[in-house]
C-alpha positions as CSV (number, residue, x, y, z in Angstrom):
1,X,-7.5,8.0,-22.6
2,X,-6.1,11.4,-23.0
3,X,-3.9,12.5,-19.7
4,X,-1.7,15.6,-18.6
5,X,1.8,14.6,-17.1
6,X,4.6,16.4,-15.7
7,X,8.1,15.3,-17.9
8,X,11.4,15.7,-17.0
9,X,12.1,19.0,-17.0
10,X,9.1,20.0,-15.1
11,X,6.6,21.3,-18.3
12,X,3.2,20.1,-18.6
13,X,2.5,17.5,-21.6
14,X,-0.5,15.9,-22.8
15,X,-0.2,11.9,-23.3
16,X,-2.1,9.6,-24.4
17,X,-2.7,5.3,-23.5
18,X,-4.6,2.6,-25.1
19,X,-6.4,1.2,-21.9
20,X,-9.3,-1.4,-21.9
21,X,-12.5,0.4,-20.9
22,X,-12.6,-1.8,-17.6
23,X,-9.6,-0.3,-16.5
24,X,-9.8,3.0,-17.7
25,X,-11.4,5.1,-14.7
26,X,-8.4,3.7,-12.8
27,X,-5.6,4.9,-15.2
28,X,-7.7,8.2,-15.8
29,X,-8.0,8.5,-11.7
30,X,-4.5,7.3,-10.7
31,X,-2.5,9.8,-13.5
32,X,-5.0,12.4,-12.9
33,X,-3.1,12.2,-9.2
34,X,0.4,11.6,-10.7
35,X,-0.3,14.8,-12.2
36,X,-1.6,16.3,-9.2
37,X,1.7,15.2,-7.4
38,X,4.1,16.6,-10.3
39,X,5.1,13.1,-10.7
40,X,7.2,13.3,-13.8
41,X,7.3,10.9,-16.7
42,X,9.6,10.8,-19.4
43,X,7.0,10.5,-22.0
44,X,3.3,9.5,-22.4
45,X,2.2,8.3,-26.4
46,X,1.0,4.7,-27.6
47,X,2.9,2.4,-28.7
48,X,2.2,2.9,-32.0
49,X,4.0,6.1,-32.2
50,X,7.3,4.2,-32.6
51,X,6.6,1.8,-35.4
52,X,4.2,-0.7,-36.6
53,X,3.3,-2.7,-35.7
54,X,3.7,-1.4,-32.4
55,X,7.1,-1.5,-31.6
56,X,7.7,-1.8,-27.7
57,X,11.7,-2.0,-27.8
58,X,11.7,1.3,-29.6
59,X,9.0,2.8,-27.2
60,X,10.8,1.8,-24.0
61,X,14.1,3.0,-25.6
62,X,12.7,6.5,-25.9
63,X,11.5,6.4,-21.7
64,X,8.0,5.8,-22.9
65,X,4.9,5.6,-20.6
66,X,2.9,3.1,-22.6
67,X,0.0,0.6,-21.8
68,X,-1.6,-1.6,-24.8
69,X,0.6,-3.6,-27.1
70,X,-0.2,-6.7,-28.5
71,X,2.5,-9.0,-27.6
72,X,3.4,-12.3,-25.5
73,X,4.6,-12.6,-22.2
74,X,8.6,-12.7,-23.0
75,X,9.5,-16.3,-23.4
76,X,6.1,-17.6,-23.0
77,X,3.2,-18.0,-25.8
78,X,1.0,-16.5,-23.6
79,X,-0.6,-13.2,-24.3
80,X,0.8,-10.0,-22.0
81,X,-1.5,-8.3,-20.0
82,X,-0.7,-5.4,-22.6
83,X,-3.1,-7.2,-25.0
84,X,-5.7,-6.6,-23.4
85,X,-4.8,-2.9,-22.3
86,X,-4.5,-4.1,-18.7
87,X,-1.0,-3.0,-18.6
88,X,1.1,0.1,-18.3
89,X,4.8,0.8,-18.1
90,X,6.5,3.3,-16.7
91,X,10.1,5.1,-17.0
92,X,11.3,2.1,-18.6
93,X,15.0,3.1,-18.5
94,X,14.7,4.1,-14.7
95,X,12.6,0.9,-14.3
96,X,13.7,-2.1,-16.7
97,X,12.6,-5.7,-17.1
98,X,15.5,-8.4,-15.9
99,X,15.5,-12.1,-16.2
100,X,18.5,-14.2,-16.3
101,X,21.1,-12.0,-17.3
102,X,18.5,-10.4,-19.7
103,X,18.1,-6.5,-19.6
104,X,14.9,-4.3,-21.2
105,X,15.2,-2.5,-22.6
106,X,19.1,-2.4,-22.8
107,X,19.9,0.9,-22.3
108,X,18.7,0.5,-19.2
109,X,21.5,-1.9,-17.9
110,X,22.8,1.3,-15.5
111,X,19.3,1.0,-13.0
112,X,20.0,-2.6,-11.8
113,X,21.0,-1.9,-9.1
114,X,17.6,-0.7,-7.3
115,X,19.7,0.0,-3.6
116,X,21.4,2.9,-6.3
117,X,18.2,4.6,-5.6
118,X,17.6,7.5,-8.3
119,X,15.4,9.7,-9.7
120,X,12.5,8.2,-11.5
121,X,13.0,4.8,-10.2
122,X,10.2,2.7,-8.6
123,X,10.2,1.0,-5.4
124,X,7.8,0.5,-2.2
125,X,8.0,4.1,-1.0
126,X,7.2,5.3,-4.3
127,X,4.4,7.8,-5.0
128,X,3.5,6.1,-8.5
129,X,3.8,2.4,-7.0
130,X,1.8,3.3,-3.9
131,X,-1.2,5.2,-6.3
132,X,-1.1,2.2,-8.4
133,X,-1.6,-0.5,-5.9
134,X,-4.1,1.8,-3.9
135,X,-6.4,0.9,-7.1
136,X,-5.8,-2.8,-6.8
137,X,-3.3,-2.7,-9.6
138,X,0.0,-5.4,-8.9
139,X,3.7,-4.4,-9.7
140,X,5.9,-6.8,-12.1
141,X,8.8,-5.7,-9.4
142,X,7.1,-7.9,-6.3
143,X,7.5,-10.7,-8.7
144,X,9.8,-13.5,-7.9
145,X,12.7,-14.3,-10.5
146,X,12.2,-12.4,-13.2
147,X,11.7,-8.3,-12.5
148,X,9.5,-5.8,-14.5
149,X,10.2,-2.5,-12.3
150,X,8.3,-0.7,-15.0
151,X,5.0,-2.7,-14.9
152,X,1.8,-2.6,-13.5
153,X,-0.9,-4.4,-14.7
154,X,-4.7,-5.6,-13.3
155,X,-5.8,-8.9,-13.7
156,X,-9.0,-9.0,-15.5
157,X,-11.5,-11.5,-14.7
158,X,-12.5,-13.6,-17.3
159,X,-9.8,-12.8,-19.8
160,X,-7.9,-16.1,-21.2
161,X,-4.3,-15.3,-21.9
C-alpha cells in the first residue's frame, strides 16, 4: 500500500508497506488516521530498500516504518508474523526489541528506559498504539519477557508459522 506520513520535521512524505491483502484496509485505514493526526514517522519504505535480501537490521537502523520481511521469530525457527505481511514496525529506535540483555536494533540502547518518556516512543496513552489496537491489531510491548515496542502485528487465522 502506498500511504502519506508526517516525518520528523513535520513535511509530508509518501511511504510505502508490503502488507498481506487481509490486512491491508486496516493498515490503509489506521495510517490514513496517523496522518490525519500528524503522527510523525521517521521513515516509511520496504524493507527491501536497505539491501537484499531484505535487510531488517539496516532498515530499523535508519528509523524505518516497515511491515513484510521474510524472517524468523528471533531465536525461534518459526516464521515472524512479518512473513506473512501481518506485521509492522514502527520508530524502531524510539521503540526497540529487548530480550535478555539483547537490544534491536542497537542504536537504540538509549530508549530502554520506557518511564524516560520521549518523543516518538510508544506506550498505552499513545495515539499510534491506541489506532492500532482499535483495529484488533496486538502490540509486541504487552508481551511478557521479551519486548518489541516497535511491533504490531494481527494474527491471521489459518496461517501456520
Amino acid at each position: 500500500v502506498h500511504i502519506l506520513y508526517v516525518d520528523f520535521d513535520g513535511q509530508e512524505q509518501e511511504g510505502e508497506l508490503m502488507v498481506n491483502r487481509r490486512v491491508a484496509d486496516d493498515v490503509i485505514d489506521i495510517f490514513y488516521k496517523l496522518y490525519l493526526k500528524q503522527y510523525p514517522l521517521a521513515s516509511v519504505k520496504l524493507v527491501d530498500d536497505f539491501g537484499q535480501p531484505g535487510d531488517d537490521g539496516n532498515s530499523m537502523r535508519a528509523n524505518n516504518t516497515s511491515a513484510f520481511c521474510y524472517r524468523q521469530v528471533t531465536g525461534t525457527a518459526h516464521l515472524s508474523w512479518h512473513s506473512f505481511g501481518a506485521a509492522i514496525d514502527i520508530n524502531p529506535l524510539q521503540n526497540p526489541y529487548m530480550n535478555k540483555g539483547r537490544v534491536s536494533p542497537e542504536e537504540a540502547r538509549e530508549y530502554l528506559d520506557r518511564k524516560d518518556k520521549r518523543p516518538h516512543m510508544i506506550d498505552h496513552s499513545d495515539y499510534c498504539y491506541k489506532v492500532f489496537i482499535a483495529h484488533g491489531w496486538k502490540w509486541g510491548g504487552d508481551w511478557n519477557g521479551d519486548k518489541d515496542y516497535q511491533h504490531f502485528y494481527k494474527e491471521l487465522s489459518g496461517v501456520k508459522r
